[in-house]
MOPAC internal coordinates of N, CA, C and O (Angstrom, degrees):
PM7 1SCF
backbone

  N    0.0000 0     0.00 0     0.00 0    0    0    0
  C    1.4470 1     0.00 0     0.00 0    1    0    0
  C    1.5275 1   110.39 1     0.00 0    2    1    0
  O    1.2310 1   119.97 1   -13.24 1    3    2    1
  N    1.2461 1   117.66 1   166.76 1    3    2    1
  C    1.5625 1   126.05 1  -174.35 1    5    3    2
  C    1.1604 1   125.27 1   -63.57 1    6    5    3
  O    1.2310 1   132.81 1   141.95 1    7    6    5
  N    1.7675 1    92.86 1   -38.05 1    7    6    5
  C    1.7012 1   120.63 1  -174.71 1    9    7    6
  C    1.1080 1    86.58 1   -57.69 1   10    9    7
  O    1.2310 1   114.99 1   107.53 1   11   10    9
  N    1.4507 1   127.10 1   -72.47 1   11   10    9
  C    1.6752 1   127.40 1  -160.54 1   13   11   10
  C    1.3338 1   130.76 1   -51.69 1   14   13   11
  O    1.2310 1   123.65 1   150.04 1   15   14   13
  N    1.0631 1   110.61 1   -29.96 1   15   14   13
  C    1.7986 1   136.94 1  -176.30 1   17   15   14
  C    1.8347 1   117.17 1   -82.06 1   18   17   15
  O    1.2310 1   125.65 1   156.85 1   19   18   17
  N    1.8242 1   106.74 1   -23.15 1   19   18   17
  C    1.2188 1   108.65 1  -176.67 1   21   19   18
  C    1.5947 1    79.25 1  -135.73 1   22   21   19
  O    1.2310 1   110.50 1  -109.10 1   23   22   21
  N    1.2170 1   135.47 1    70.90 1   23   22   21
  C    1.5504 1   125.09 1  -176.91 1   25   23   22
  C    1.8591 1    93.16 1  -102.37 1   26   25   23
  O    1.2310 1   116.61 1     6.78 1   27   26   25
  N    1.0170 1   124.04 1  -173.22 1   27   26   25
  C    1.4332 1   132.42 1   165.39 1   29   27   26
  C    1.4695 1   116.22 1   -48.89 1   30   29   27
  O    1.2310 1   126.37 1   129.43 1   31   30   29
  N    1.5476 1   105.36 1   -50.57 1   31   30   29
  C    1.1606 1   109.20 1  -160.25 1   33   31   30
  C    1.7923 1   104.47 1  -108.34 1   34   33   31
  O    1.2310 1   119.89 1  -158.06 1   35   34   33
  N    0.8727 1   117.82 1    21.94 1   35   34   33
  C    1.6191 1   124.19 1   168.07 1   37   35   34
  C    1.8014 1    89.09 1  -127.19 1   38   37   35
  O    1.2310 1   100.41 1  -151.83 1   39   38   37
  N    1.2648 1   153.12 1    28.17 1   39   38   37
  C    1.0952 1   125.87 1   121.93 1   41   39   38
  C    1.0260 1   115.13 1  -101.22 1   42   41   39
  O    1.2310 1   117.69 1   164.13 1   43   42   41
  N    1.7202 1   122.01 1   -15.87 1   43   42   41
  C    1.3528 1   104.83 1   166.24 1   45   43   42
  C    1.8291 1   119.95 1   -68.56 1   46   45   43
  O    1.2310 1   117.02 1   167.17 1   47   46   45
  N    1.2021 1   123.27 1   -12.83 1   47   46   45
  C    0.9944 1   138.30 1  -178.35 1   49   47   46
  C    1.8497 1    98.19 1   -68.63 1   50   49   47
  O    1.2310 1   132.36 1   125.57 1   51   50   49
  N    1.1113 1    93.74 1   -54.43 1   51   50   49
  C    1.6463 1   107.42 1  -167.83 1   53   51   50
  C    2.0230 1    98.50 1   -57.99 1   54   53   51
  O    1.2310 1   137.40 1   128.86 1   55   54   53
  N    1.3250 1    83.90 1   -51.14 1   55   54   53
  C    1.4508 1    88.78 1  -167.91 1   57   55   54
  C    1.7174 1   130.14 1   -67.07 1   58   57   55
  O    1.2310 1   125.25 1   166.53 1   59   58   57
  N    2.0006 1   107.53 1   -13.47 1   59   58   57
  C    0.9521 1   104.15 1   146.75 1   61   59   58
  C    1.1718 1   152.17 1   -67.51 1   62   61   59
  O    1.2310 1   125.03 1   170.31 1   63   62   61
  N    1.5585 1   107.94 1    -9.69 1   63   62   61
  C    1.3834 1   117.33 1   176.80 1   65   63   62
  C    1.2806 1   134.47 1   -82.15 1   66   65   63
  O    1.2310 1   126.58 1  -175.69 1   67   66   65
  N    2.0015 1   104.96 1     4.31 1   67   66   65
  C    1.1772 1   122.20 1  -156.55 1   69   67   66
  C    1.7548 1    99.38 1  -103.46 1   70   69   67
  O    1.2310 1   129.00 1   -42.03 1   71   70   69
  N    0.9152 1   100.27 1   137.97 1   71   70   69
  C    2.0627 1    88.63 1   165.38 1   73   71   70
  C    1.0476 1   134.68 1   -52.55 1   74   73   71
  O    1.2310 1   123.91 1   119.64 1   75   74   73
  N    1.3321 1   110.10 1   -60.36 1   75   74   73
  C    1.5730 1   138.48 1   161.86 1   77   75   74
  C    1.3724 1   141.01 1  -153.48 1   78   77   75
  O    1.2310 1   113.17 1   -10.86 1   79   78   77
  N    1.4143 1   130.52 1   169.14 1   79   78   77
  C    1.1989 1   117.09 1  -179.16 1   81   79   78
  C    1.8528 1   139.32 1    -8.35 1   82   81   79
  O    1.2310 1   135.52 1   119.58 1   83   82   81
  N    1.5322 1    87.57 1   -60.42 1   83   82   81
  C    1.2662 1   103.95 1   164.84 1   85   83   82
  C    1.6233 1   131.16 1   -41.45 1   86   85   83
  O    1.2310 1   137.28 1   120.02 1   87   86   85
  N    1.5619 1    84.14 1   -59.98 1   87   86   85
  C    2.1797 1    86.73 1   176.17 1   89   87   86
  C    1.2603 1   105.27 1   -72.74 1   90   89   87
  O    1.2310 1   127.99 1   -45.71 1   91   90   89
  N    1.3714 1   102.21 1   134.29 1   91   90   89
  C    1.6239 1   128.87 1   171.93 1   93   91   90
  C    1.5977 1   105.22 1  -118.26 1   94   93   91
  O    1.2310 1   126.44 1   -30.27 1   95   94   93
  N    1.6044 1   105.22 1   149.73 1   95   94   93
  C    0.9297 1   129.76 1   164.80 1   97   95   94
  C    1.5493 1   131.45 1   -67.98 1   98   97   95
  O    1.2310 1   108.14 1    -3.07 1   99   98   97
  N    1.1353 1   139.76 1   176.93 1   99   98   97
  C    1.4990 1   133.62 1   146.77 1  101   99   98
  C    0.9697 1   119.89 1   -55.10 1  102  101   99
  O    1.2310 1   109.30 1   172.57 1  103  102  101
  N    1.3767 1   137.65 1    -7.43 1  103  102  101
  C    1.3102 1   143.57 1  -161.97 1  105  103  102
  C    1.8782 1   104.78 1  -132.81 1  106  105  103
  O    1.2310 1   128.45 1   179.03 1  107  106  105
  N    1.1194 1   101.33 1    -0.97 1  107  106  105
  C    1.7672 1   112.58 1  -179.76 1  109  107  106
  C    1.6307 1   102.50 1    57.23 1  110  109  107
  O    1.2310 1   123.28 1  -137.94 1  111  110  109
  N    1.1946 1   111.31 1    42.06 1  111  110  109
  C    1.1691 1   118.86 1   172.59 1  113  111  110
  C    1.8945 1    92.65 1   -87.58 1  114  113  111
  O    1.2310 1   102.25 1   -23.31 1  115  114  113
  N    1.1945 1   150.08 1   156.69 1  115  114  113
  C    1.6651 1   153.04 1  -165.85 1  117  115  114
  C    2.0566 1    96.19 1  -156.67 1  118  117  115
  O    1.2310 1   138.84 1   -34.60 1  119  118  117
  N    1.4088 1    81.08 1   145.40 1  119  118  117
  C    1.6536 1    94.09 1   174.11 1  121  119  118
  C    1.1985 1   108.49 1   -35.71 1  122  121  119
  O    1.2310 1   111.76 1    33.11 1  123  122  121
  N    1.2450 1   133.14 1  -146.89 1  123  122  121
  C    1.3534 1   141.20 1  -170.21 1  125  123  122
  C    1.7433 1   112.65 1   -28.99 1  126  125  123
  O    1.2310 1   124.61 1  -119.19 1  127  126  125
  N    1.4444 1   108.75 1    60.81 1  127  126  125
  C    1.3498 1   113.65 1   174.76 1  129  127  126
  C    1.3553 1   137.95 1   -82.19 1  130  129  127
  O    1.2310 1   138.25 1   169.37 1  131  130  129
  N    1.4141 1    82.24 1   -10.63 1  131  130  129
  C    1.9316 1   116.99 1   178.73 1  133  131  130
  C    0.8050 1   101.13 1  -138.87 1  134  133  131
  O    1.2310 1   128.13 1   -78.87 1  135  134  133
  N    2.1453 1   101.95 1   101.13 1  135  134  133
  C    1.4757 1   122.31 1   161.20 1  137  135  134
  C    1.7614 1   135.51 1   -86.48 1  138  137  135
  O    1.2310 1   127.69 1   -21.14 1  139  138  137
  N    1.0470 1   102.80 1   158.86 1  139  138  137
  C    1.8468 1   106.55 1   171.88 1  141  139  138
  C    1.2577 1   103.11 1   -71.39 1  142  141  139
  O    1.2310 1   124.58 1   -90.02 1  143  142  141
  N    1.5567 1   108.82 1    89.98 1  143  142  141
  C    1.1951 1   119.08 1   175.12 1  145  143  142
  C    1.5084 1   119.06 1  -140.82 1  146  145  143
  O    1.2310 1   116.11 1   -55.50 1  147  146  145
  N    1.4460 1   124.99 1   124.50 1  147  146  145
  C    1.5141 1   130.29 1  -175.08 1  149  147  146
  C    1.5523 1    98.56 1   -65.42 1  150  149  147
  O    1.2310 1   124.68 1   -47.87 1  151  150  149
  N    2.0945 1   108.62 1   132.13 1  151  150  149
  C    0.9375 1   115.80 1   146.00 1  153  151  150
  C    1.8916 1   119.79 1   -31.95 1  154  153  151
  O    1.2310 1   128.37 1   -46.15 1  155  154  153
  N    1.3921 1   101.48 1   133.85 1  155  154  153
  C    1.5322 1   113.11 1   176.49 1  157  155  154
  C    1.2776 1   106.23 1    96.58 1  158  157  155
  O    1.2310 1   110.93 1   155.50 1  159  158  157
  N    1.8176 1   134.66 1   -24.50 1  159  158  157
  C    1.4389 1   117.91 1  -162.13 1  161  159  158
  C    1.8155 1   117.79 1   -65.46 1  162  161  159
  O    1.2310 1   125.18 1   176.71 1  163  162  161
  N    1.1115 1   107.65 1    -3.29 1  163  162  161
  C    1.5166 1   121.23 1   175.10 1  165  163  162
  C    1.4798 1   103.51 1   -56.73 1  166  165  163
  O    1.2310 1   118.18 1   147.00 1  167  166  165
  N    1.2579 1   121.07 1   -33.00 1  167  166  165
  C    1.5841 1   110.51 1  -164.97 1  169  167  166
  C    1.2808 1   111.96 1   -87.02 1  170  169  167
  O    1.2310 1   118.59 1   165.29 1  171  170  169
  N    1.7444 1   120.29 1   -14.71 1  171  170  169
  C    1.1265 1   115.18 1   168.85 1  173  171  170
  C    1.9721 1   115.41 1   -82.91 1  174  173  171
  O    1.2310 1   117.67 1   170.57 1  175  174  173
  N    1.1694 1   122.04 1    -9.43 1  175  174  173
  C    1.3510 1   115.78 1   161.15 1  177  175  174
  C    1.6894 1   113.63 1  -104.12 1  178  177  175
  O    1.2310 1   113.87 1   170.30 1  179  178  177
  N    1.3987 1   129.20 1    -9.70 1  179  178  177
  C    1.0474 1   115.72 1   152.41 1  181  179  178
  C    1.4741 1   126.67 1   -78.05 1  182  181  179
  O    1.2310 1   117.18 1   -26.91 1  183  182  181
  N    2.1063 1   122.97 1   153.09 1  183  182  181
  C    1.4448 1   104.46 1  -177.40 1  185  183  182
  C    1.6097 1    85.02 1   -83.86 1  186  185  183
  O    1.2310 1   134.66 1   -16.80 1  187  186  185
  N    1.3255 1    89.24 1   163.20 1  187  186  185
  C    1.4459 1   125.86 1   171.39 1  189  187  186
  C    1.5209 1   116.38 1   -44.25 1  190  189  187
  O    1.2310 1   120.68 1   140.82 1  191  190  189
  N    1.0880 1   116.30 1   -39.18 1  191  190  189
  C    1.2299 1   119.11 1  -166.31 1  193  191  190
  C    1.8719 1   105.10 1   -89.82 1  194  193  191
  O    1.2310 1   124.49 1  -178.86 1  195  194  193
  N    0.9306 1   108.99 1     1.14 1  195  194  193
  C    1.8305 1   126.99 1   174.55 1  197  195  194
  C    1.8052 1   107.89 1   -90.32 1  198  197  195
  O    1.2310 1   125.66 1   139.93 1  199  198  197
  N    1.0613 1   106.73 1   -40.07 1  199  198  197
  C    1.3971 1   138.18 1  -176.64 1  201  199  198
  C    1.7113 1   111.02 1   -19.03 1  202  201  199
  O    1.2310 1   127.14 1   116.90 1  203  202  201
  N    1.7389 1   103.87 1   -63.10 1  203  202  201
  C    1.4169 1   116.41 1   171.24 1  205  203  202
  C    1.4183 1   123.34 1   -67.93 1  206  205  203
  O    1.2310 1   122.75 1   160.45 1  207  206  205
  N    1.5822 1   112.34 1   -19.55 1  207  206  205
  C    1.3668 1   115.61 1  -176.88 1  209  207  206
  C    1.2931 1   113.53 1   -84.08 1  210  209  207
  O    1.2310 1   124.12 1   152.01 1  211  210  209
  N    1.0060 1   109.69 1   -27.99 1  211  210  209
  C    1.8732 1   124.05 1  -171.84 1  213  211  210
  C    1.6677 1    91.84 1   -93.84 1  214  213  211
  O    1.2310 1   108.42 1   143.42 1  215  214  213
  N    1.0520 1   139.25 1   -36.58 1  215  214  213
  C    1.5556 1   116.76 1  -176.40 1  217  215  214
  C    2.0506 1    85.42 1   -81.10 1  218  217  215
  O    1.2310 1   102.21 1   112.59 1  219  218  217
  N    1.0623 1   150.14 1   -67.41 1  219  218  217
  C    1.4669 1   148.44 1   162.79 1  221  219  218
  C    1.4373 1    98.69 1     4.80 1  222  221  219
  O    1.2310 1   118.17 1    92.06 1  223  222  221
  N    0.8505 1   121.09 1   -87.94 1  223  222  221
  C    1.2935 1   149.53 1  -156.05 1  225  223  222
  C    2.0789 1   118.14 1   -82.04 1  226  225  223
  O    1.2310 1   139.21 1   127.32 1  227  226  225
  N    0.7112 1    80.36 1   -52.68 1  227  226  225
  C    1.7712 1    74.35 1   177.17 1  229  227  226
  C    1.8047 1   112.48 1  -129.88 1  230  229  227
  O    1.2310 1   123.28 1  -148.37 1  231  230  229
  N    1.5466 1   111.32 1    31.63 1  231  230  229
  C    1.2949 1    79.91 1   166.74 1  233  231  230
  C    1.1113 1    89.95 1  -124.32 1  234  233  231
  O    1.2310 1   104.82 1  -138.69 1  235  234  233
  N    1.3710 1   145.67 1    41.31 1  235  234  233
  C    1.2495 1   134.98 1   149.63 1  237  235  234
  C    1.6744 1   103.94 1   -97.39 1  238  237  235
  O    1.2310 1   122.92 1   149.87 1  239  238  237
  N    1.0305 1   112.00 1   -30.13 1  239  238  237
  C    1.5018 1   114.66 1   178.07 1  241  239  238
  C    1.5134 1   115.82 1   -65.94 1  242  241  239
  O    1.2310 1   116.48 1   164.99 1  243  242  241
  N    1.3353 1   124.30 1   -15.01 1  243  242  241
  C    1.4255 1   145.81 1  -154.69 1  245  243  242
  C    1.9605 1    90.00 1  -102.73 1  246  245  243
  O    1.2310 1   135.26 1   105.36 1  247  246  245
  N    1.1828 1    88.08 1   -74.64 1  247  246  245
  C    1.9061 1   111.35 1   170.06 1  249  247  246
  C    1.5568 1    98.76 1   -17.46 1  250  249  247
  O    1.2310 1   128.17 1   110.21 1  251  250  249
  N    1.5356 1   101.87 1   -69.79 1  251  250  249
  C    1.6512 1   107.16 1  -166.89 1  253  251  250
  C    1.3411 1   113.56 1   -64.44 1  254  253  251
  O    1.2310 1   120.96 1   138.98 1  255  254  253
  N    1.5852 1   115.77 1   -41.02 1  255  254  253
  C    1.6174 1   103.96 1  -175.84 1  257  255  254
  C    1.7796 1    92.41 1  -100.35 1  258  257  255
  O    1.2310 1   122.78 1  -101.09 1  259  258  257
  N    1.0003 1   112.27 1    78.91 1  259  258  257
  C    1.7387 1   119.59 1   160.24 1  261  259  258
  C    1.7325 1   122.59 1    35.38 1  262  261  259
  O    1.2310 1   127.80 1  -167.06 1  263  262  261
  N    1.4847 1   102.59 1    12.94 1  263  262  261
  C    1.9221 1   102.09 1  -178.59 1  265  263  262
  C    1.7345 1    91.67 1   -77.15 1  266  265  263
  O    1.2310 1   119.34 1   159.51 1  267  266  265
  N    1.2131 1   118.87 1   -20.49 1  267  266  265
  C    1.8953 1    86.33 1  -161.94 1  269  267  266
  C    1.8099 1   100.53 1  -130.10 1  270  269  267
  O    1.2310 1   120.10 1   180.00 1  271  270  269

């Protein structure tokens, strides 16, 4: 399945194999593609008013393949 193939931990998989930022994958997966970053920091670079659409919309999709 898709979920499994692009899950959290198969791009971090992917993404160790990369050098850095720069190298990308076939899948535009890039080195350090999976950052040290706290669940939620999205809401401080998204505006506010985006806020309801993006939890609508992709955080159940996030939920299922293991981002949240």
């Amino acid at each position: 399945m898709i979920n499994a193939k692009f899950s959290l931990d198969a791009n971090r998989q992917r993404a160790a194999l990369l050098k850095n930022f720069n190298e990308r994958d076939e899948y535009d997966i890039h080195g350090d593609h999976i950052g040290a970053v706290e669940v939620g920091t999205w809401t401080s670079v998204v505006p506010e008013w985006g806020h309801d659409t993006i939890r609508e919309w992709c955080e159940p999709i996030a939920q299922e393949w293991g981002y949240a």
